[in-house]
ROMAR-420367 format. One record per residue (C-alpha): x negated, y negated, z. Coordinates in steps of 0.5 Angstrom, whole numbers, plus 2048, in hexadecimal, padded with zeros to 3 digits. Layout:
// ROMAR-420367
+-----+-----+-----+
!  px !  py !  pz !
+-----+-----+-----+
!   X !   Y !   Z !
...
+-----+-----+-----+
//
This chain:
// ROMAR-420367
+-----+-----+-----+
!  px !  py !  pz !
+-----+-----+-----+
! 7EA ! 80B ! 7FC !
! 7EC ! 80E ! 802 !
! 7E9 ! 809 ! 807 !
! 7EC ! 804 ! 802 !
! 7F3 ! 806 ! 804 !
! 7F3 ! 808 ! 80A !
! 7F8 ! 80B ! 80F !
! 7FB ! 809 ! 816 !
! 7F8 ! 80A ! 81C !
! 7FE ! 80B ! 821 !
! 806 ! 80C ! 820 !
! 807 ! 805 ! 824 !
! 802 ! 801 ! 81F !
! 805 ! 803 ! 819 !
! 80D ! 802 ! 81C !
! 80A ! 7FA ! 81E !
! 807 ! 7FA ! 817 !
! 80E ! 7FC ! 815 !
! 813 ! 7F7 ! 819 !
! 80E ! 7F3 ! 817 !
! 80E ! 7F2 ! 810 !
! 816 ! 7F2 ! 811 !
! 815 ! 7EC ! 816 !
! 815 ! 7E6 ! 812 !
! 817 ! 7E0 ! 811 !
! 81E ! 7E3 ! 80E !
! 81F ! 7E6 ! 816 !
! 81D ! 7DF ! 81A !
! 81F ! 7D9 ! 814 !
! 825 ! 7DD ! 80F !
! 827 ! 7E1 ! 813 !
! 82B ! 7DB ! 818 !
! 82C ! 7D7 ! 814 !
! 830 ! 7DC ! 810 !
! 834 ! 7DE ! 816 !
! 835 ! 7D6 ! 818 !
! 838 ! 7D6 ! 810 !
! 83D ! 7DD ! 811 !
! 840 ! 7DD ! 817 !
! 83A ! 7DE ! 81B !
! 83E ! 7E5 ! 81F !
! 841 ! 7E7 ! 818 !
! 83A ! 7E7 ! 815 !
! 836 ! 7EA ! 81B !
! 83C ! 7EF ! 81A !
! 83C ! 7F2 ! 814 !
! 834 ! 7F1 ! 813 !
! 833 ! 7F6 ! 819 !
! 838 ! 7FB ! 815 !
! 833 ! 7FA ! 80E !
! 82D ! 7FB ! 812 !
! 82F ! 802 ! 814 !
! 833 ! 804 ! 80D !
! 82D ! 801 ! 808 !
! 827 ! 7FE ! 80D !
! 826 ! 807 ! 80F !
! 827 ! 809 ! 809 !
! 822 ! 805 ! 804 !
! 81D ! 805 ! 80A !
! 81D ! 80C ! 80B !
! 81D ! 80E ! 802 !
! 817 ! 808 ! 802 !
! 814 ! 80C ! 807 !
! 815 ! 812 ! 804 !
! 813 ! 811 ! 7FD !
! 80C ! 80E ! 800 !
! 809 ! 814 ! 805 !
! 80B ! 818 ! 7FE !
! 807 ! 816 ! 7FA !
! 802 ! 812 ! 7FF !
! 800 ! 80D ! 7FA !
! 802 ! 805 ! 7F9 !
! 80A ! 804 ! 7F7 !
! 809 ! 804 ! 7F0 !
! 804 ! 80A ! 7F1 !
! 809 ! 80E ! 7F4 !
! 80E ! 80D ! 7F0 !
! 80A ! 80F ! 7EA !
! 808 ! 815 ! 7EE !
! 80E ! 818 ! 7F0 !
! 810 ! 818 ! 7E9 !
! 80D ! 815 ! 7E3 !
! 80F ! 80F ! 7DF !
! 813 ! 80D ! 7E6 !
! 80D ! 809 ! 7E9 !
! 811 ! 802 ! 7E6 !
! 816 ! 803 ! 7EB !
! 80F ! 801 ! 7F1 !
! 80D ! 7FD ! 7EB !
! 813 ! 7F8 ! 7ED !
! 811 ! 7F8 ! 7F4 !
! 80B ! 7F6 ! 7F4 !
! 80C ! 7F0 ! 7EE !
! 811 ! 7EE ! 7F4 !
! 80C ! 7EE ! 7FA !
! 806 ! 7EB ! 7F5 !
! 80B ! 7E5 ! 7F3 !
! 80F ! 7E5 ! 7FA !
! 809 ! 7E3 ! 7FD !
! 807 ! 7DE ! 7F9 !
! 80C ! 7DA ! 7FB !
! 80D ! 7DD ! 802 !
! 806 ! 7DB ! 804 !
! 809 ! 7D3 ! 802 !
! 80E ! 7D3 ! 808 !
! 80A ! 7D7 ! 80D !
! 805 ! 7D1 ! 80C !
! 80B ! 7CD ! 80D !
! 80C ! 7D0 ! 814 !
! 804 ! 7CF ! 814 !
! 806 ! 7C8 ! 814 !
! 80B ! 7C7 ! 819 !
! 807 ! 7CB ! 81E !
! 802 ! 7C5 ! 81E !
! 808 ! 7C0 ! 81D !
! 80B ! 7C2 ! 824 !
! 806 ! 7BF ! 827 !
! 805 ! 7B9 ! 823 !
! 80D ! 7B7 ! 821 !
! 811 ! 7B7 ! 81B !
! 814 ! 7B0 ! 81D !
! 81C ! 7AE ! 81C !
! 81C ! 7B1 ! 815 !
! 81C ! 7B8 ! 816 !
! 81F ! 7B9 ! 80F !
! 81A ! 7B4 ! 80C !
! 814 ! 7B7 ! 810 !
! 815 ! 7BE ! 80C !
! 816 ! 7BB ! 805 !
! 811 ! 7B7 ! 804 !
! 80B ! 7BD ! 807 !
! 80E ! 7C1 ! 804 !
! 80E ! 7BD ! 7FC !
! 806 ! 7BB ! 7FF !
! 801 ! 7BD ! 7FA !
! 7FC ! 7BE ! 7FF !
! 7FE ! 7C0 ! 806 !
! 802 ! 7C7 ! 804 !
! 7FD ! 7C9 ! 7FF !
! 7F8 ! 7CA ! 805 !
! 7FD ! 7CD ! 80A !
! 7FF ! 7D1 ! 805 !
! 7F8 ! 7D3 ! 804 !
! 7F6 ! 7D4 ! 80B !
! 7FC ! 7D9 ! 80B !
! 7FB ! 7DD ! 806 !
! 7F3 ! 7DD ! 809 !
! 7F5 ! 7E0 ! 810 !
! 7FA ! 7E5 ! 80C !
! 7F4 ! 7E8 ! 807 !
! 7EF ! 7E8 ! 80C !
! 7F4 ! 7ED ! 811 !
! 7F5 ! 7F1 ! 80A !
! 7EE ! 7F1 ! 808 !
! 7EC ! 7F5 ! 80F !
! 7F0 ! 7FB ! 80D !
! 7F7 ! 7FF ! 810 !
! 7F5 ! 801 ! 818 !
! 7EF ! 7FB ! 818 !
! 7F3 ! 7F5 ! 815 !
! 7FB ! 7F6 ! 813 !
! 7FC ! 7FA ! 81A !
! 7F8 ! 7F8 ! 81E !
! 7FA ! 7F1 ! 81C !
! 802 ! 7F3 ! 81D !
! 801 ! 7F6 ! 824 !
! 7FF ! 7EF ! 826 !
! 804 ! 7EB ! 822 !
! 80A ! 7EF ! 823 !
! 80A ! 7F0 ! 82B !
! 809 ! 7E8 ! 82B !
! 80E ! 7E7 ! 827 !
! 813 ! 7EA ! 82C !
! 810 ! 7E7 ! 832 !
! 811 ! 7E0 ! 82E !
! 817 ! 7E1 ! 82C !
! 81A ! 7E4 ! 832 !
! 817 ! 7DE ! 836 !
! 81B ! 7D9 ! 831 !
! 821 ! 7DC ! 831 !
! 821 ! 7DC ! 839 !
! 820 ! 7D4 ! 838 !
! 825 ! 7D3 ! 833 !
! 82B ! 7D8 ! 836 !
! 82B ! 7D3 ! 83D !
! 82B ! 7CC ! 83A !
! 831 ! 7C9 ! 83C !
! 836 ! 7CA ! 837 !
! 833 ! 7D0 ! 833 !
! 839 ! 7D5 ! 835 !
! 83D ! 7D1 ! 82F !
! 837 ! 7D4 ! 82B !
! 837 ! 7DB ! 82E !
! 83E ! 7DC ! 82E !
! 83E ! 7DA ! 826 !
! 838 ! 7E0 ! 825 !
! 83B ! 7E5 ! 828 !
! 843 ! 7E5 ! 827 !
! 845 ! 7E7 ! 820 !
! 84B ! 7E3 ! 81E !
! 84D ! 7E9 ! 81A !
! 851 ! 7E4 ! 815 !
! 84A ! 7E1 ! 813 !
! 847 ! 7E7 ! 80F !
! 849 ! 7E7 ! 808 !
! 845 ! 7EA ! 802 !
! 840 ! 7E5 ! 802 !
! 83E ! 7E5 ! 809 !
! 83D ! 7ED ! 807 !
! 839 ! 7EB ! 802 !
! 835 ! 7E6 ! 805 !
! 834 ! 7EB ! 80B !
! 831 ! 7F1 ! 806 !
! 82C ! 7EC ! 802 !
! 82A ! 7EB ! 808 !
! 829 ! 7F2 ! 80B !
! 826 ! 7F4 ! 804 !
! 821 ! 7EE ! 804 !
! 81F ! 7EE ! 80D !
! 81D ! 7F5 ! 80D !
! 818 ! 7F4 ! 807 !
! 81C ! 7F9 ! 802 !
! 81A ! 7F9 ! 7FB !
! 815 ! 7F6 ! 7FC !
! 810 ! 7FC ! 7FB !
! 80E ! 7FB ! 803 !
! 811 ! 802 ! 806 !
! 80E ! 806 ! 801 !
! 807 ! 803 ! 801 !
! 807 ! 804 ! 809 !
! 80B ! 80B ! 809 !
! 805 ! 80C ! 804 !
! 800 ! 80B ! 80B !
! 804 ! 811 ! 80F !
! 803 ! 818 ! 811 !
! 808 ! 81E ! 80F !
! 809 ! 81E ! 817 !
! 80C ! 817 ! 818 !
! 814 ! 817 ! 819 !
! 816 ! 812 ! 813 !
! 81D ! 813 ! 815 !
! 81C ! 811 ! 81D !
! 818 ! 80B ! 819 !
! 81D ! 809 ! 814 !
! 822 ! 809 ! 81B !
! 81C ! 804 ! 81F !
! 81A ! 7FF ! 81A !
! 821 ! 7FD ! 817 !
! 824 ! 7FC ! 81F !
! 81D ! 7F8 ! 820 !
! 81E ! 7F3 ! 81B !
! 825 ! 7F4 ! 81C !
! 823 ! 7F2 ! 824 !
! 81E ! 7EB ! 821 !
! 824 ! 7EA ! 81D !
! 82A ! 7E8 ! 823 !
! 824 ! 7E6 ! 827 !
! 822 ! 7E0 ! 823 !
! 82A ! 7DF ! 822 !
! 82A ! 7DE ! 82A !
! 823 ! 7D9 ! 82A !
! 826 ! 7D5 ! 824 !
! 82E ! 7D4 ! 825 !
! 82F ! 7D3 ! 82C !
! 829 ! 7CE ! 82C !
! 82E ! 7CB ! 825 !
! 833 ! 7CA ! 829 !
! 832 ! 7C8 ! 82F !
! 82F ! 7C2 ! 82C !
! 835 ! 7C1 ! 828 !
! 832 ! 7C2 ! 821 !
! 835 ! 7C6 ! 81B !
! 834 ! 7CE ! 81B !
! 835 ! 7CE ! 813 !
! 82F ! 7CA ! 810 !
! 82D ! 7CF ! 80D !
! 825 ! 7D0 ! 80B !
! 823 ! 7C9 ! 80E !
! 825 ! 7CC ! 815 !
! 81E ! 7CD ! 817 !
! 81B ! 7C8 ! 814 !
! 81F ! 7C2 ! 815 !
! 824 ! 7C3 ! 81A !
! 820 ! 7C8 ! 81F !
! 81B ! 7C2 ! 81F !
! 820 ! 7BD ! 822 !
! 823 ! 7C2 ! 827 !
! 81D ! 7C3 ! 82A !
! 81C ! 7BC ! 82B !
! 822 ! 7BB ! 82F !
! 820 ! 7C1 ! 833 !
! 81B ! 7C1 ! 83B !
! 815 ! 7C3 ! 838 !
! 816 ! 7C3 ! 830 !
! 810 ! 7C2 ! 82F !
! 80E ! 7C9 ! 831 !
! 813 ! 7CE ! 82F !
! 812 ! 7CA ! 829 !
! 80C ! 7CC ! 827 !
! 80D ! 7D3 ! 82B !
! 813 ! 7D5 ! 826 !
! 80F ! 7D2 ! 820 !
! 809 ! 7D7 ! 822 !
! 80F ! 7DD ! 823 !
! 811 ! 7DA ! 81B !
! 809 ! 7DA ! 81A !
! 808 ! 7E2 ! 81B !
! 80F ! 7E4 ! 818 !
! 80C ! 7E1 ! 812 !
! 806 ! 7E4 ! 812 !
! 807 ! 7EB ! 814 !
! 80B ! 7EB ! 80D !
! 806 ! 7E8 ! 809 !
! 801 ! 7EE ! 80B !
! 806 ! 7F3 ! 809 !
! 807 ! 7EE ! 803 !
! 800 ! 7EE ! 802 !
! 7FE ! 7F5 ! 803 !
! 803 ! 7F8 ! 7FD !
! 7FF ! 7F5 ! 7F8 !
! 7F9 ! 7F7 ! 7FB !
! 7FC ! 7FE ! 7FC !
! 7FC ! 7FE ! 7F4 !
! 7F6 ! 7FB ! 7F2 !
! 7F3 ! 800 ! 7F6 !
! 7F7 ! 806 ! 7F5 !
! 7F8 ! 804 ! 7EC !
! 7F2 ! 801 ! 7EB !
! 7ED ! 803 ! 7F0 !
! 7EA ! 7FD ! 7F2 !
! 7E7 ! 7FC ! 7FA !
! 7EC ! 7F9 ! 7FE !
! 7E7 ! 7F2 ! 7FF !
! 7E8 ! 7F2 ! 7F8 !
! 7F0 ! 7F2 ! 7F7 !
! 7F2 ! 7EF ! 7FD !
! 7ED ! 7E9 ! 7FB !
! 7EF ! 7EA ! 7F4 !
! 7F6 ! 7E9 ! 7F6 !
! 7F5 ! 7E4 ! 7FA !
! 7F3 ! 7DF ! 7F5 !
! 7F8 ! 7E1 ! 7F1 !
! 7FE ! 7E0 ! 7F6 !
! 7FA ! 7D9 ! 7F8 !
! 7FB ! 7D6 ! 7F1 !
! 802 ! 7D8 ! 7F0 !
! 803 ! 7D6 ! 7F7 !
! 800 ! 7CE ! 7F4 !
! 806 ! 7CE ! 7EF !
! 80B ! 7D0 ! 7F3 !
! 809 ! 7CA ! 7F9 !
! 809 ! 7C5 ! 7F4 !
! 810 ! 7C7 ! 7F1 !
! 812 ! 7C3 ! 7F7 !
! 80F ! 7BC ! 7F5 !
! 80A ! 7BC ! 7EF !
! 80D ! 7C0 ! 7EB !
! 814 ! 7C0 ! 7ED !
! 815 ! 7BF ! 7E6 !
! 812 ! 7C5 ! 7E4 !
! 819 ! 7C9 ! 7E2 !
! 819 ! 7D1 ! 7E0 !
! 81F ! 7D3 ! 7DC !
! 822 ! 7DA ! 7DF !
! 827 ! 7DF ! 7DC !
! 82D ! 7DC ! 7E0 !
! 82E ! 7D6 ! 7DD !
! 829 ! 7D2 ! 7E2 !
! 822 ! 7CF ! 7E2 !
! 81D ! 7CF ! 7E8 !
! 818 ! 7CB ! 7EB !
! 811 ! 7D1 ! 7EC !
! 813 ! 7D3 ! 7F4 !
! 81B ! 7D4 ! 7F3 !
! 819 ! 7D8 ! 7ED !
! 815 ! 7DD ! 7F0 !
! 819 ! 7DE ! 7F5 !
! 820 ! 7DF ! 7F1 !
! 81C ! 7E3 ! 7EC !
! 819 ! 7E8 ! 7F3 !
! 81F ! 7E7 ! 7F7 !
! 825 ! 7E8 ! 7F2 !
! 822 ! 7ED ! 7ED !
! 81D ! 7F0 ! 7EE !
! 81D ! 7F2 ! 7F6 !
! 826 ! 7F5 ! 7F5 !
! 822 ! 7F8 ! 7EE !
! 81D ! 7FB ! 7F1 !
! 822 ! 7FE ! 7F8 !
! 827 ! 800 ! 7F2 !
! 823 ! 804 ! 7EF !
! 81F ! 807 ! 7F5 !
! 825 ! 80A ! 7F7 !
! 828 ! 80C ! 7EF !
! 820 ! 810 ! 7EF !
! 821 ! 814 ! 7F6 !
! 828 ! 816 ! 7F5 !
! 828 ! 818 ! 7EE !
! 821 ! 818 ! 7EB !
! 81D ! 81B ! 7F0 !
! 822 ! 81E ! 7F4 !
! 825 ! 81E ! 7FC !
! 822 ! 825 ! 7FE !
! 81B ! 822 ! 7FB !
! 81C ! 81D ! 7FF !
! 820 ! 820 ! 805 !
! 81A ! 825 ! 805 !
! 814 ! 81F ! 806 !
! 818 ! 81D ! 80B !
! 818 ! 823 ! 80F !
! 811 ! 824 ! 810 !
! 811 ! 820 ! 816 !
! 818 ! 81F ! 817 !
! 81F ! 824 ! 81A !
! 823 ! 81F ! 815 !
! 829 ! 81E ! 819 !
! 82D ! 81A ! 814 !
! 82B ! 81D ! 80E !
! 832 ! 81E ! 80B !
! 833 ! 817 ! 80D !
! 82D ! 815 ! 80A !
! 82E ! 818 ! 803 !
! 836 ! 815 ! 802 !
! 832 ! 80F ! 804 !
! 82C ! 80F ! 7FF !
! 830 ! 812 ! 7F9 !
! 837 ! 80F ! 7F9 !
! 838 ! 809 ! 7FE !
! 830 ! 804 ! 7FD !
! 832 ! 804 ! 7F7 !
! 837 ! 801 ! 7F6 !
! 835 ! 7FD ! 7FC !
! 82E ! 7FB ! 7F9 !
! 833 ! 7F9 ! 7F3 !
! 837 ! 7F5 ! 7F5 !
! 832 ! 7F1 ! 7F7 !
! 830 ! 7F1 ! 7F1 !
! 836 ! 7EE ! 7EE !
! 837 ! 7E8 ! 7F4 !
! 830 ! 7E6 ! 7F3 !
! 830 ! 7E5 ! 7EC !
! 837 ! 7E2 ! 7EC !
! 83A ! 7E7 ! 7E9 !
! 83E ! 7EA ! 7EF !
! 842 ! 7E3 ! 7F0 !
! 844 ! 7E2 ! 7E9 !
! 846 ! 7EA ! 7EA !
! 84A ! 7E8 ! 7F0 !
! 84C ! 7E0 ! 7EE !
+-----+-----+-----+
//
């Protein structure tokens, strides 16, 4: 089973892979949106805070908690004390569904790759609904995305998922970098910087705060089993808390970086910050029509989009087939293929939820009903991703306890913030993590009025 979990061949390979599997659509679609929504500087503000409070900490404890135990999120947990493993459990039901619907929308930037050379005509809005209701055309972009993510998985952790991130993460800077440089000189993008960068302090309020820690929880990709799989591929001499410091900040940088490429570029072409999650599908397509070279920088930004998306989606990927591996001792081939297949049903349903099966209503606890793909993803994102960081960080303070944890992390690591580290993971996460909780399931504005 060894040569079916595999290990990283290099520091830099596992910390591309990590950055990686943080760097999604979250950092180059939620994210500007969210800011364009909340004050633009108020928000980069205040999410800058929480990456350092709640983003180092949970990062480091997954980390923690799968070099321990060197097994699959659900094993780990279960290894380091018994009838616990149900806390991993959620992770991995989490990436399991995640990436059933994840995979939809990464075909749609499939899509908008080609549709940057071919047009999406005036009706940028009408373009997007109508593929996406298609019964046909996403189905096999959605297959096609979740064929290359397989076979990236399928070749192992230093010959598919590393060696595959080293490529993408480095390239996806590049892209990145040159986007942002054409957006910040178009004539009257300095509006759209300046509403980035200063903070109108007035802005923040208890929704901003909320709204900037949902999206740090859910950016770097905690909760989700993702940490604890991939700690679980690391030696005892690695330094986990230099890494928790580096692939937060990376994250961190894609995060701003993709607020420079998108708002700018929003306002210098007089369109509106605050469009919420038809930011990149319906109003990006118009401003690089309006832009010298559209086409090009088009399709450039839906490649970058295009490598985020699936260097998540082999993360995603690789925690349930970790567990099949690790509890079921199935080869890697037969878990990534099993797993695969299943993704692709699940992922058909979510696709028709938008067009045929529009009417096809799910009744949920909170009062109201959702088609397939808004389900999974109220079902991942707001329970069982805040349910699983909550409980991570209950287990390590108080049932496996900080000075098991402390001595992991210092087999590879002087531990300088370890005093901090510990208030942090026992006392100020969860109630952080908690506090999502309660917003996301719309308790905490019925508390707050």
């Amino acid at each position: 089973m060894e040569e079916n979990r595999g290990t990283w061949s290099s520091r830099f390979g596992f910390l591309m892979a990590a950055v990686g599997s943080a760097v999604g659509l979250g950092n180059l679609w939620k994210f500007p949106y969210l800011a364009g929504e909340n004050g633009g500087g108020a928000f980069v503000l205040v999410y800058i805070v929480l990456v350092v409070l709640l983003g180092f900490t949970l990062m480091l404890a997954e980390m923690t908690i799968g070099r321990n135990a060197n097994s699959d999120a659900y094993g780990s947990y279960n290894k380091i004390r018994k009838g616990f493993g149900f806390i991993g459990g959620f992770g991995v039901l989490a990436g399991f569904l995640i990436l059933s619907y994840y995979s939809v929308v990464g075909g749609w930037v499939m899509k908008y790759i080609v549709a940057s050379f071919t047009g999406v005509g005036a009706d940028k809005a009408g373009y997007f609904s109508n593929f996406i209701a298609s019964p046909v055309e996403p189905i096999i972009y959605h297959l096609i995305f979740m064929a290359l993510t397989a076979l990236i998985v399928i070749r192992g952790i230093s010959g598919g998922i590393e060696k595959a991130s080293k490529i993408m993460m480095p390239a996806l800077f590049i892209l990145l970098v040159v986007i942002v440089f054409r957006s910040v000189t178009l004539d009257g993008a300095m509006e759209g910087i300046r509403y980035f960068i200063q903070p109108d302090f007035s802005k923040i309020t208890i929704k901003v705060v909320i709204a900037a820690l949902g999206q740090v929880f859910f950016s770097l990709s905690l909760g989700m089993g993702i940490m604890v799989t991939y700690g679980s591929y690391l030696n005892k001499e690695e330094d986990l808390e230099k890494d928790a410091f580096i692939i937060p900040a990376l994250d961190s940088l894609v995060a701003i970086l993709a607020g420079f490429a998108i708002l700018p570029a929003v306002f210098a072409f007089s369109f509106q910050p605050g469009q919420g999650p038809g930011l990149m599908f319906i109003t990006l397509p118009a401003v690089f029509e309006e832009m010298p070279l559209g086409v090009l920088f088009s399709a450039l930004f839906f490649l970058l989009v295009f490598f985020a998306a699936l260097s998540s989606s082999i993360s995603l990927m690789e925690v349930t087939v970790a567990f099949g591996i690790d509890q079921f001792k199935w080869s890697r081939k037969f878990a990534t293929i099993f797993f695969t297949v299943l993704m692709f049903i699940i992922g058909i349903g979510a696709s028709l939820s938008m067009g045929a099966w529009s009417g096809f209503l799910i009744p949920w606890i909170d009062g109201n009903s959702y088609g397939i793909f808004d389900f999974l993803d109220v079902l991942t994102s707001y329970y069982l991703l805040p349910l699983g960081g909550l409980m991570g960080a209950i287990f390590i303070g108080f049932i496996w306890g900080v000075p098991n944890a402390v001595k992991e992390i210092k087999l590879g690591s002087a531990f300088k913030t370890e005093k901090l580290w510990i208030v942090l993971i026992k006392f100020v996460v969860p109630v952080l993590v908690f506090i999502i909780l309660l917003s996301t399931t719309g308790l905490l504005d019925r508390l707050i009025g």
